[in-house]
Residue frames as qw, qx, qy, qz and C-alpha x, y, z in Angstrom:
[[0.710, -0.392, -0.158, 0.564, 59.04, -36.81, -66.50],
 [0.046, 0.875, -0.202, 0.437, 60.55, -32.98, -66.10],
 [0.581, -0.144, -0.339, 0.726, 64.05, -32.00, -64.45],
 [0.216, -0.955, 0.055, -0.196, 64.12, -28.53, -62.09],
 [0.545, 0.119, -0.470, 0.684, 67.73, -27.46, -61.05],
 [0.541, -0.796, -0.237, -0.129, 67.35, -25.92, -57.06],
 [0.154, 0.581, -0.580, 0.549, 69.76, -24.03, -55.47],
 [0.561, -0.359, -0.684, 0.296, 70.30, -25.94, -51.89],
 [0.108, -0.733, -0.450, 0.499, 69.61, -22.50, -49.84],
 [0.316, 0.869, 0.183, 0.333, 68.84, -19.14, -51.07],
 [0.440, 0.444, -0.212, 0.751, 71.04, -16.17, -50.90],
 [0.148, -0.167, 0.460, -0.859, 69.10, -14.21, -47.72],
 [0.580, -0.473, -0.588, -0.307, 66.29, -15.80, -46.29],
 [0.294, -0.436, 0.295, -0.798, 64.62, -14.31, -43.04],
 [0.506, -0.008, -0.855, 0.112, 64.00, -16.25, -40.26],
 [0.468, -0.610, 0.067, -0.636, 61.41, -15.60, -37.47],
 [0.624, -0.052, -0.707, 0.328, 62.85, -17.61, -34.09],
 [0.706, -0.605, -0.367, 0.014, 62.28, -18.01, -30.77],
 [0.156, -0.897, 0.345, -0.226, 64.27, -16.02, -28.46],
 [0.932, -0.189, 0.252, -0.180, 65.13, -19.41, -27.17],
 [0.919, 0.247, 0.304, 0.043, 66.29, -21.01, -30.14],
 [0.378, -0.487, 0.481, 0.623, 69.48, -21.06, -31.94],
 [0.417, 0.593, -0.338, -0.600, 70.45, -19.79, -35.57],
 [0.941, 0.335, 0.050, 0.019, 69.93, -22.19, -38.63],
 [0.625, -0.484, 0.485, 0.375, 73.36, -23.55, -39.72],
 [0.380, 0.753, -0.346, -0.411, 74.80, -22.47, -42.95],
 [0.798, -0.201, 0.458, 0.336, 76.84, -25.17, -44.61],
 [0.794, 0.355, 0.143, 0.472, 78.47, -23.34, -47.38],
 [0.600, -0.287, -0.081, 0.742, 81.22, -21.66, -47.12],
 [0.081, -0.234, 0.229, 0.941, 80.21, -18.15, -49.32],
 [0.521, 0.540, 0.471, -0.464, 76.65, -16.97, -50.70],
 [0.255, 0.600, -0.601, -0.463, 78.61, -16.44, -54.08],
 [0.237, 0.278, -0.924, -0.115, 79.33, -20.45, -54.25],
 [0.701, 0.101, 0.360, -0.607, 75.56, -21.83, -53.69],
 [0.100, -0.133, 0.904, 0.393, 75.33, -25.30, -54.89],
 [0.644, 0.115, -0.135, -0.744, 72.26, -26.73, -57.22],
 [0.202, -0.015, 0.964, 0.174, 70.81, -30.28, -57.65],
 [0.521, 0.237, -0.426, -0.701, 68.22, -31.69, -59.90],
 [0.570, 0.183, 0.698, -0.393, 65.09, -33.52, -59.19],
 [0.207, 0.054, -0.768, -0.604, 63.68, -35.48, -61.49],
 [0.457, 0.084, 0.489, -0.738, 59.55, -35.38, -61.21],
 [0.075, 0.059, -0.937, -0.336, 57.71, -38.13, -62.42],
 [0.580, 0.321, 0.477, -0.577, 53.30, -38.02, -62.99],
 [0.002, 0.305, 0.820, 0.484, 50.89, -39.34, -65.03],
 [0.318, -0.305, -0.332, -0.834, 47.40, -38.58, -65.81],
 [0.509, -0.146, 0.648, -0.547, 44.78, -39.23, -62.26],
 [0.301, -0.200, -0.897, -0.255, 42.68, -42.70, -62.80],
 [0.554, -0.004, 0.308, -0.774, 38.97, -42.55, -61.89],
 [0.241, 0.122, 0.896, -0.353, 36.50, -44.87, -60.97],
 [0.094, -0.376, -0.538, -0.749, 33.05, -44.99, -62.81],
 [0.238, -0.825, -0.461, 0.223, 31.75, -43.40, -59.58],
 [0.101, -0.987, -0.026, -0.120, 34.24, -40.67, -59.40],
 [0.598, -0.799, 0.037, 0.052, 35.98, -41.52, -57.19],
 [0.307, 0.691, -0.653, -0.043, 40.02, -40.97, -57.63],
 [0.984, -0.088, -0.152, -0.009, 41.96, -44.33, -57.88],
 [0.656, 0.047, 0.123, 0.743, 45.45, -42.94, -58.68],
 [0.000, 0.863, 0.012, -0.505, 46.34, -39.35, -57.98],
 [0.689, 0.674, 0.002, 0.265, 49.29, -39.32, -60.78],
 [0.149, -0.884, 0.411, -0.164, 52.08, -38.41, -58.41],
 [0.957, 0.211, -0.196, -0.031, 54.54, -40.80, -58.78],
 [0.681, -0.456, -0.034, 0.571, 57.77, -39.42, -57.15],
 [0.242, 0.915, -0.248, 0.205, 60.64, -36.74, -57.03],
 [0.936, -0.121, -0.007, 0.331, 64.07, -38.38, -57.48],
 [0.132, -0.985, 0.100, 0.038, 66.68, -36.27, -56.54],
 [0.743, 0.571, -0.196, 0.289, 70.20, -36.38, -58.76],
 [0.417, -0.767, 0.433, -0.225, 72.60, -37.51, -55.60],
 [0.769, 0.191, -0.608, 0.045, 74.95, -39.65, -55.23],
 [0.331, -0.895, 0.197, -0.226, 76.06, -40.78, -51.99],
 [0.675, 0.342, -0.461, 0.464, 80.09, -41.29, -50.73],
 [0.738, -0.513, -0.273, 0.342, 82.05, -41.81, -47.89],
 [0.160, -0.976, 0.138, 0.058, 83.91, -38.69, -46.36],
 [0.837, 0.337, -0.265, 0.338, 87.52, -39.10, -47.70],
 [0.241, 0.364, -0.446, 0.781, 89.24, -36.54, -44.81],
 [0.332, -0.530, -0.599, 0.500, 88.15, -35.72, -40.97],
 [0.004, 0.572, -0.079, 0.816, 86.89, -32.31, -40.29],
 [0.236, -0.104, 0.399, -0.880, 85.51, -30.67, -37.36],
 [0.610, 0.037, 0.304, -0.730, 81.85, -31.58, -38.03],
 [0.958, 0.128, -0.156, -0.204, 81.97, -35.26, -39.96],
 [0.574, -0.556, 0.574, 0.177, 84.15, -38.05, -39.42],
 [0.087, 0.424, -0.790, -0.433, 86.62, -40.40, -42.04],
 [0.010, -0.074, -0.985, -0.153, 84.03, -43.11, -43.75],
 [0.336, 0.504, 0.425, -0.673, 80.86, -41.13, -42.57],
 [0.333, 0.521, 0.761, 0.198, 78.08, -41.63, -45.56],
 [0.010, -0.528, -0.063, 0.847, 77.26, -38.08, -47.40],
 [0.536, 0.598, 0.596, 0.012, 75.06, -37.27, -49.64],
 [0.260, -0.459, 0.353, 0.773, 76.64, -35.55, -52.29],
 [0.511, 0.677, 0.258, -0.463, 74.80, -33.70, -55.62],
 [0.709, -0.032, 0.587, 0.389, 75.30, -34.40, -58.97],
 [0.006, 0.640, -0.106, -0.761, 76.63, -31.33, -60.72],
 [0.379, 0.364, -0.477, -0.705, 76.77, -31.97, -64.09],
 [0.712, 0.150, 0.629, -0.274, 73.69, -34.34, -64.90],
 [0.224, 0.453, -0.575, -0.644, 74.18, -36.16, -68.12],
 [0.685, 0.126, -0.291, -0.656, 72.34, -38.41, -70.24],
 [0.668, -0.022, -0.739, 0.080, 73.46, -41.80, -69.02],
 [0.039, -0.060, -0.686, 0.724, 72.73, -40.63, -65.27],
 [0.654, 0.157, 0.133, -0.728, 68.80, -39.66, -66.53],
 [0.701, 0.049, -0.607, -0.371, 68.62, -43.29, -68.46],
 [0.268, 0.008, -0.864, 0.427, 70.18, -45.27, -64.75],
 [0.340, -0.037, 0.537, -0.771, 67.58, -42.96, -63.06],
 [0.728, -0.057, -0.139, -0.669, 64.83, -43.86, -65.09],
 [0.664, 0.149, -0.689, -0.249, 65.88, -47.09, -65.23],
 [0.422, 0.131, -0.821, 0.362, 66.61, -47.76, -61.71],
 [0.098, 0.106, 0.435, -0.889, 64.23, -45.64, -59.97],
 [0.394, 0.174, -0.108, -0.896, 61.27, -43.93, -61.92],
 [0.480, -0.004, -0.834, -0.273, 60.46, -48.04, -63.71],
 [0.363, -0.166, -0.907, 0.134, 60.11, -49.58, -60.64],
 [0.013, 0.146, 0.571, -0.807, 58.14, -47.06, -59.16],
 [0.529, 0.163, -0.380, -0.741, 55.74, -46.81, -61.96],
 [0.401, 0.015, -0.915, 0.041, 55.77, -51.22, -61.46],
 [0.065, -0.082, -0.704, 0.702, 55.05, -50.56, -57.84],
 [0.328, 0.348, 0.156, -0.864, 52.30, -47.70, -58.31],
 [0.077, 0.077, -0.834, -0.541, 50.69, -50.13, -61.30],
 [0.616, 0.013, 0.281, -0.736, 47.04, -50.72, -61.54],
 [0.414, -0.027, 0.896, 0.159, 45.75, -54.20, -62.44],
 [0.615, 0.682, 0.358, -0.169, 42.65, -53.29, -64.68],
 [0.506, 0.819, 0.035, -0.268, 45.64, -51.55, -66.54],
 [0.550, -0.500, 0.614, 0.265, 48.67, -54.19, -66.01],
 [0.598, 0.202, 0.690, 0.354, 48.43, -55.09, -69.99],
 [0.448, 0.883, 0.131, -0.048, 48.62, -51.78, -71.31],
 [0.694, 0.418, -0.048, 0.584, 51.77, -50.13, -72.59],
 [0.445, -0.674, -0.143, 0.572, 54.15, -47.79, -70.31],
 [0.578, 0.664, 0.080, 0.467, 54.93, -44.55, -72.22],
 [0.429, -0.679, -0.173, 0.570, 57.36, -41.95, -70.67],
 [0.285, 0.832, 0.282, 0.383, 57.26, -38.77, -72.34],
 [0.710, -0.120, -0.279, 0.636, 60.02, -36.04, -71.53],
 [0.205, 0.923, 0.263, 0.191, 59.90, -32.62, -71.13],
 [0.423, -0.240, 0.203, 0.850, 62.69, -30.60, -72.38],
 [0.137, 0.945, 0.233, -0.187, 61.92, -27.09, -73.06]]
């Protein structure tokens, strides 16, 4: 498993549009105040056949450190109770143990081969 913090848009980014078509929509309020979240990427090594052939790529998922909550005020563009997906700024160890535990496990379960359903699961971190 490996975390990457992303910024949710970049500071200038060039857009090539249709005369047609209307501008992308900003949603934050100042290029200064760019929020980040943090995926959490989960592989393993590919599984071959003794033809060749691939069984298992190793791509297992990218879980993305969000929580989501109901809109506590009205604006203009959401209403009061409206679902939102909201990032989780500071990401601490007991939010990477829920993920693994709730997420990354069962997807590993899911994504399981049977020839190899009686080995051991290892999950190896990488912090640089």
């Amino acid at each position: 498993i490996d975390e990457k913090w992303f910024y949710m848009t970049k500071k200038t980014e060039t857009y090539y549009l249709h005369p047609m078509e209307e501008d992308p929509l900003r949603t934050c309020q100042s290029k200064n105040y760019i929020g980040k979240v943090m995926f959490l990427a989960a592989m393993a090594h590919p599984r071959f056949d003794n033809e060749g052939k691939k069984v298992f790529s190793g791509k297992i998922g990218i879980f993305p450190f969000v929580t989501m909550q109901t809109a506590k005020k009205r604006s203009k563009n959401i209403e009061v109770g409206t679902l939102e997906i909201k990032p989780i700024t500071s990401v601490k160890r007991e939010n990477i143990k829920s993920f693994l535990i709730e997420k990354v496990i069962p997807k590993i379960h899911e994504m399981w081969l049977e020839e190899d359903s009686r080995k051991t699961i290892f999950i190896q971190q990488d912090n640089a």
